[in-house]
C-alpha positions, -999 to 999 in steps of 0.1 A, spaced: 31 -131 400 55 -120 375 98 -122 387 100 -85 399 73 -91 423 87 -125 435 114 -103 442 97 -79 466 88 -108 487 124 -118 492 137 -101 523 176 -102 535 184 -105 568 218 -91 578 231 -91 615 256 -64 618 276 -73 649 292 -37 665 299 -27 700 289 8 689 250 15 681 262 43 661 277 24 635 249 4 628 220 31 627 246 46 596 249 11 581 212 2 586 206 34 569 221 23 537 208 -9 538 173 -2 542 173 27 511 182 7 482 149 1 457 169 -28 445 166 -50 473 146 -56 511 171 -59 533 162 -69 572 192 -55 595 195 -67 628 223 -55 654 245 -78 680 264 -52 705 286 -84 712 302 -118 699 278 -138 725 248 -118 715 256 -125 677 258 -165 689 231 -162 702 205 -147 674 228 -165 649 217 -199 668 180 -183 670 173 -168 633 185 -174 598 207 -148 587 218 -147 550 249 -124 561 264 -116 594 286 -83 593 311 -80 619 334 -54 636 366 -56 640 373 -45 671 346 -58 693 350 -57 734 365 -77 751 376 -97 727 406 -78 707 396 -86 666 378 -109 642 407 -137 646 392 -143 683 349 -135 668 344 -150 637 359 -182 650 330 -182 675 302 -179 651 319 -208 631 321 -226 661 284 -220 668 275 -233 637 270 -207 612 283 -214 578 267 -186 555 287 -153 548 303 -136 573 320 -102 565 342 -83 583 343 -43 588 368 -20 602 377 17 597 416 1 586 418 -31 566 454 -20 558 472 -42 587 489 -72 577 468 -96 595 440 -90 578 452 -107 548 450 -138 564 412 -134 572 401 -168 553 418 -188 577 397 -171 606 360 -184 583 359 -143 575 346 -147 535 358 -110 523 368 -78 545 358 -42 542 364 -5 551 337 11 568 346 40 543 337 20 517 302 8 523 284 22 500 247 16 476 273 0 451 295 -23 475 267 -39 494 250 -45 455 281 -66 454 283 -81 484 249 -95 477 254 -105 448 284 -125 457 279 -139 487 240 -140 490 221 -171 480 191 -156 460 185 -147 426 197 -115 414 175 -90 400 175 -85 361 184 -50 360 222 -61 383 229 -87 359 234 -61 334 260 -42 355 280 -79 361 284 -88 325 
């Protein structure tokens, strides 16, 4: 079994946490039509939902929404999941990353931030590729040189 096919075996899983099913059909959607890579997408409508399945399956990345109700924004969430245990990846989405307390979202166990606007083919290339555990395919080592 030669690398590329190695490759086709590896999938990623990805919970997106969102109150708002919306959001994740339109990020699941972009997840699940890159050649490049398999990604698994799962979806937590809540902080204790995403506890839970984080505590139950092995995620590679968790993607969370800002604004999640009750709870007011990542500074209250995140904390939970590192709480919980989880210690891979954990991103964190919102239609505005331009308030100030975003810039401290390292302190909060948040390991980069992003604008919904700007999930894209290209950004989650990246975000994989940064913050995901696996071997990179050949052809994206060539675009990081």
């Amino acid at each position: 079994m030669g690398a590329d096919e190695s490759m086709a075996d590896e999938r990623i899983r990805i919970l997106m946490v969102d109150d708002e099913l919306l959001e994740f059909k339109v990020l699941q959607q972009k997840m699940t039509s890159s050649p490049d890579y398999d990604i698994d997408p799962d979806f937590a409508q809540s902080i204790d939902e995403a506890v839970e399945r984080a505590l139950a399956e092995r995620y590679q990345l968790i993607l969370v929404d800002n604004r999640l109700l009750p709870n007011n924004d990542f500074r209250e969430t995140v904390p939970r999941l590192r709480e919980a245990g989880y210690t891979g990846p954990i991103g964190v989405i919102s239609s505005d990353i331009s308030d100030a307390y975003f810039q401290e979202f390292q302190e909060f166990g948040v390991d980069f931030r992003i604008g919904k606007d700007e999930i894209d083919y290209h950004a989650l290339r990246h975000i994989i590729s940064e913050y995901v555990t696996y071997d990179i395919p050949e052809a994206w080592r060539e675009d990081l040189r």
